[in-house]
N, C-alpha and C positions, 0 to 999 in steps of 0.2 A: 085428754088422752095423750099418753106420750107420742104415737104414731103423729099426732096433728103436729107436734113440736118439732118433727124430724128433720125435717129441712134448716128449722135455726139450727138446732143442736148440729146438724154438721155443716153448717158453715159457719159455726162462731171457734174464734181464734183459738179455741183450747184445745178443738180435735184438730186441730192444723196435723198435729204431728202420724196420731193412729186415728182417722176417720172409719177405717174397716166393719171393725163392730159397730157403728152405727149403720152401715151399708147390710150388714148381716141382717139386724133389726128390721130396715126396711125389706130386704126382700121376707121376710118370716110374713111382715104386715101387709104385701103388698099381694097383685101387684102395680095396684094405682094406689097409690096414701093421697087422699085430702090436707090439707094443711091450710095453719086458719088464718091465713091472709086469703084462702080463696085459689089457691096455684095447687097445680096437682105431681105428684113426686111418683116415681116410676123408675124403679133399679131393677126387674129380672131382665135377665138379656136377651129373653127370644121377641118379648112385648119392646124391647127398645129398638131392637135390628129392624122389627117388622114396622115402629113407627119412622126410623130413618129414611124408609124407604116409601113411605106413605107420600102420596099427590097432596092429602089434607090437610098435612101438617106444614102450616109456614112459619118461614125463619122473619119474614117480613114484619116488627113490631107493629105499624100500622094496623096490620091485619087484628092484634088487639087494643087499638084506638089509639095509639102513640101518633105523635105529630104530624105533619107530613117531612119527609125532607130527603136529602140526597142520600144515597146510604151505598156503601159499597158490594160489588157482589156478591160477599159471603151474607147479608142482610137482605138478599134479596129471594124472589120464586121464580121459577120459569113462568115465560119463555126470558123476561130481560137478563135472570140470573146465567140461563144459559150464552144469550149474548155475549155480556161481558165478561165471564168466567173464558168461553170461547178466544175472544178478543187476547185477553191479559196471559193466556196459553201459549198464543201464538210465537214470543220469542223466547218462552220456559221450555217450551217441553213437547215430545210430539204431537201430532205428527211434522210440525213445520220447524221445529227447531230439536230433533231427535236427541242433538251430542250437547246441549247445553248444561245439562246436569251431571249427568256421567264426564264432559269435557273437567267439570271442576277438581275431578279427581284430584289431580296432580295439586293444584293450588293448595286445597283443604289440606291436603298432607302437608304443603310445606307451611304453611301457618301453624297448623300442628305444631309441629317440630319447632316453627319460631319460641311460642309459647312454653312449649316444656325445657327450649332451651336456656331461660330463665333461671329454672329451677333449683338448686341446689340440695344435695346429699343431707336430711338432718334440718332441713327448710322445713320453717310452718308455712304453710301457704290457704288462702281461702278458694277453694278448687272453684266459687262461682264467681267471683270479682276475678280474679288470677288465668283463669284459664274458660270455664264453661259458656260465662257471659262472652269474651273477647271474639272467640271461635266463631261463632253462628253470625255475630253482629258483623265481624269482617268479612265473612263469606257475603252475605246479602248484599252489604255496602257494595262488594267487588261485583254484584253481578248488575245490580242497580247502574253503576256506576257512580258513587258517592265517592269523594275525595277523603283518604284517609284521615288527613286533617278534620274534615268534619263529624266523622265518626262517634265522637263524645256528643255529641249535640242531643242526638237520638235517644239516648237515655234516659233524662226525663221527658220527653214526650211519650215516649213510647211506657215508662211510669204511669202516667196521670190516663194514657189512653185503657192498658189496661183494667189499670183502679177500676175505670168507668165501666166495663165491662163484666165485672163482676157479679155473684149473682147474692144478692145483701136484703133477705125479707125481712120486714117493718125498717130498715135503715132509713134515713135521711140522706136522699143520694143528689143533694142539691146543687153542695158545692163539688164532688167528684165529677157530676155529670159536667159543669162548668168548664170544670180545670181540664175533661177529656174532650172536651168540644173546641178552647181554647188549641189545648197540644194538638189537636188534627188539623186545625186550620193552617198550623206555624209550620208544622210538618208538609201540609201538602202545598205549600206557599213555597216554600223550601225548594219541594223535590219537581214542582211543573216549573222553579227557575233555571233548575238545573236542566232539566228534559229540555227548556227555550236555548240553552246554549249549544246544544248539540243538533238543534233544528239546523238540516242540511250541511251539516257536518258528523254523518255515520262514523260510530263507532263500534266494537264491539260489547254494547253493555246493553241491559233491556231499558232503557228508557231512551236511548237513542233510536234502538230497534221500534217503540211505539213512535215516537215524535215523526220520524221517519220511514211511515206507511207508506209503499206508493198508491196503495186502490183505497179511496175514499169513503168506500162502503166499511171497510176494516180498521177504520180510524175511531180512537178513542174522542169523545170532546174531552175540553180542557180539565173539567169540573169530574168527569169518570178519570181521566187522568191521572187527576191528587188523588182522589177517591183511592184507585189501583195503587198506586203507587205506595200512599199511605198502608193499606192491607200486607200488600207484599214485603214491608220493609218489617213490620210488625209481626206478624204469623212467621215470616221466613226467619227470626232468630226467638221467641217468647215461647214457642213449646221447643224446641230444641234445649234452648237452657235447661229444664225443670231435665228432658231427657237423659241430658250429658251428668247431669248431676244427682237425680235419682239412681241414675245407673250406677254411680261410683259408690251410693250407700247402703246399695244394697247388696254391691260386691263387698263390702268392706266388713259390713254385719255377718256375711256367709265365706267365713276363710277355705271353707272347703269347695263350695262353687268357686270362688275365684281360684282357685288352685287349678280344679277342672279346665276351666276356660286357658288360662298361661300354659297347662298343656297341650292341649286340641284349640289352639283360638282359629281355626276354621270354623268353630261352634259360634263365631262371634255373631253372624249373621241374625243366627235365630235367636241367640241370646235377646239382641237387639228386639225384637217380635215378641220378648217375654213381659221383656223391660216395657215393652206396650201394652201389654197387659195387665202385668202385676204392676206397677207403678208407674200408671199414664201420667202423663204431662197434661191432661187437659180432664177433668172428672165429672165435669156436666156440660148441656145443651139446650136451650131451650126452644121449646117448638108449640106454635101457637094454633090451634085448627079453625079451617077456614067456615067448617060447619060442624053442628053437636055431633057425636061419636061415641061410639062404645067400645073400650078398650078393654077386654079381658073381662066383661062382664059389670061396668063399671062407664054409667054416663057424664061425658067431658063435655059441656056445654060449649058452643062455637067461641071464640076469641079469650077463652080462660089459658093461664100460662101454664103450658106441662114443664116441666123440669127432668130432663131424661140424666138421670145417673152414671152415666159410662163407666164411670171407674168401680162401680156398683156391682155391672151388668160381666163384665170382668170377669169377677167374682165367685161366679153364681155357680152354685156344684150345680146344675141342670143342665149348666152346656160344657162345665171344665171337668175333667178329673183332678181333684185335690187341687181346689183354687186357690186357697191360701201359701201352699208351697211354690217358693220359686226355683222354676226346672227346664234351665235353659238351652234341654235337650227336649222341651215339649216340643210333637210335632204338631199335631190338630191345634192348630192356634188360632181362630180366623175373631183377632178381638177387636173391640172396639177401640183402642187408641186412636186412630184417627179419624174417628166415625166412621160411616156409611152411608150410600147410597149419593146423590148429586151434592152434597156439600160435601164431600168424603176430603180430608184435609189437601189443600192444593199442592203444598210444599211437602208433604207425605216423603217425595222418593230424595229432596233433598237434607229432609230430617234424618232419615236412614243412612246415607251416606254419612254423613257427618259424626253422626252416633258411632257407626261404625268407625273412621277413622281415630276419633278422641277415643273410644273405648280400647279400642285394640291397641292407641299408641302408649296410654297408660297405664294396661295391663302389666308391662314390667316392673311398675314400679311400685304398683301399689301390694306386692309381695310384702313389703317389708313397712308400709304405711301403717299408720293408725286412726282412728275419728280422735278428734281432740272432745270433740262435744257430739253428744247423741242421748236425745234425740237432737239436733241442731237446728238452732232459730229459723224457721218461714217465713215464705212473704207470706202478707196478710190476703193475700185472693185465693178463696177456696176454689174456684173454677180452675184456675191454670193452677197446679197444687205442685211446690216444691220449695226447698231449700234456700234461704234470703243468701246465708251465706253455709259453707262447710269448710269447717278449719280439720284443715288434715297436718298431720305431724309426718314427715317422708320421711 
């Protein structure tokens, strides 16, 4: 049956560009689809909200017999996820470091404006190597505290970790899984040398801010350390990218929304909340249960892999009016972009910011822009889903 094949057919590289109508498909068939590797697919979006927020569902692979090993907060259940989730909060975000994201304001702007001041009148420019990619990866670096100079380092690692992350049924995920287990090591080798140099010598960055806990009960070890570190350097620029640059093509498709927005861009906020909807940066998740279950009529035997849809769930005329139109005056938006419930995206409010800056800075200019190519080449990770590169003609 075609519903069994649904999962290859949208993650094989051909629907990279329009995966939608396969999302349609599934929720028609669903809303649990079987699929014959044995994983189970799930795109309506009241059965996804309600499993995000499920005790039974673990992000832990272990929990479906994967290896043992160390694995970072977002791979982990409570109570240790709340731990260290807790911990690696402590110099982001509140309650204990309230102005550290909002403080970035001013910087983001002025990188911003570094980058577009590049640009040139009648310039081809690739908006993801040129500007989308640079943006988010120098914000993170500057909060990390990573030395500009080293900045390029991260891209392939942070390449090969994604690869590895992907979600690729009957593939061969031998040597990715390799090459992503290799890139975390070099990475988190990397960023606990940097965090040793700043041992008792506080600075203003978060990994001085961890290294230099005073209360020992709040202290990271060495090995959650890389772990964090690794996460935060990775999540904090890899869905931003897909966001900054989904967003510019699908201003660029719709000359009359981006008209709208150039005139009210106080509308950019929520625009931003559309852009998370209609073309999330992240389109699935996977969630493993800890015991059999019944989901919408429909038995998931314990430690079989669900595949939750989100860019799917989106979608779905049961909880949108007119999901397919993008309407960056939508109020009732409460979507899935960056999940839900205790994994609900960590860097969430510094992807928003960010978005907002680059969208609103660009918006003057992409009046008079064009897509050089469209649909335009993707990466190859159907999970994180966006643009490899976008040649725009200013």
């Amino acid at each position: 049956m075609a519903s069994e094949t649904l999962l290859a057919r949208i993650t094989d590289y051909a629907s990279r560009p329009n995966p939608y109508p396969l999302y349609a498909e599934l929720r028609e068939a669903g809303p649990v689809v079987q699929q014959v590797d044995g994983s189970y697919l799930i795109g309506t979006y009241h059965e996804i909200a309600a499993l995000l927020h499920d005790p039974r569902m673990s992000v832990d692979p272990r929990t479906g017999g994967g290896e043992a090993q160390q694995l970072p907060f977002l791979r982990l259940d409570d109570p240790e996820h709340h731990r260290l989730r807790t911990l690696a909060m402590r110099p982001f975000g509140p309650p204990h470091s309230p102005r550290r994201v909002d403080g970035m304001r001013g910087e983001i702007d002025r990188i911003t404006q570094e980058l577009l001041a590049s640009f040139e009148a009648g310039e081809r420019i690739d908006l993801v190597d040129d500007f989308a990619y640079p943006l988010p990866v120098t914000v993170i670096c500057r909060l990390l505290g990573v030395p500009r100079e080293d900045e390029p380092l991260f891209r392939a690692w942070s390449d090969a970790l994604v690869a590895a992350a992907d979600v690729r049924p009957g593939a061969d995920t031998t040597e990715t899984d390799k090459a992503g287990d290799e890139a975390r090591m070099q990475m988190g080798g990397y960023l606990l040398n940097l965090a040793e140099q700043r041992r008792g010598k506080p600075s203003d960055d978060m990994l001085s801010a961890f290294v230099n806990e005073p209360d020992p009960a709040l202290r990271l070890t060495q090995q959650e350390l890389a772990e964090t570190a690794v996460l935060l350097l990775i999540a904090g620029h890899e869905t931003t990218v897909n966001l900054i640059t989904n967003g510019v093509l699908t201003f660029l498709r719709r000359p009359e929304q981006l008209d709208h927005l150039r005139r009210e861009p106080e509308l950019l906020p929520r625009a931003v909340e559309e852009l998370l909807r209609y073309e999330p940066p992240v389109h699935m998740r996977e969630r493993i249960p800890h015991a059999d279950m019944d989901i919408a009529g429909n038995p998931i035997p314990r430690g079989a892999s669900v595949i939750l849809a989100l860019a799917s769930g989106n979608r779905d005329p049961k909880r949108f009016h007119d999901p397919d139109r993008f309407d960056p005056t939508r109020a009732d938006n409460q979507h899935l972009g960056f999940g839900s419930g205790i994994h609900i995206c960590y860097g969430g409010p510094l992807a928003r910011l960010e978005a907002q800056a680059a969208l609103g800075a660009l918006l003057p200019r992409l009046g008079t822009a064009r897509l050089v190519e469209d649909p335009p080449p993707y990466r190859q990770n159907a999970m994180l889903r966006g643009p490899r590169h976008l040649p725009i003609q200013l």
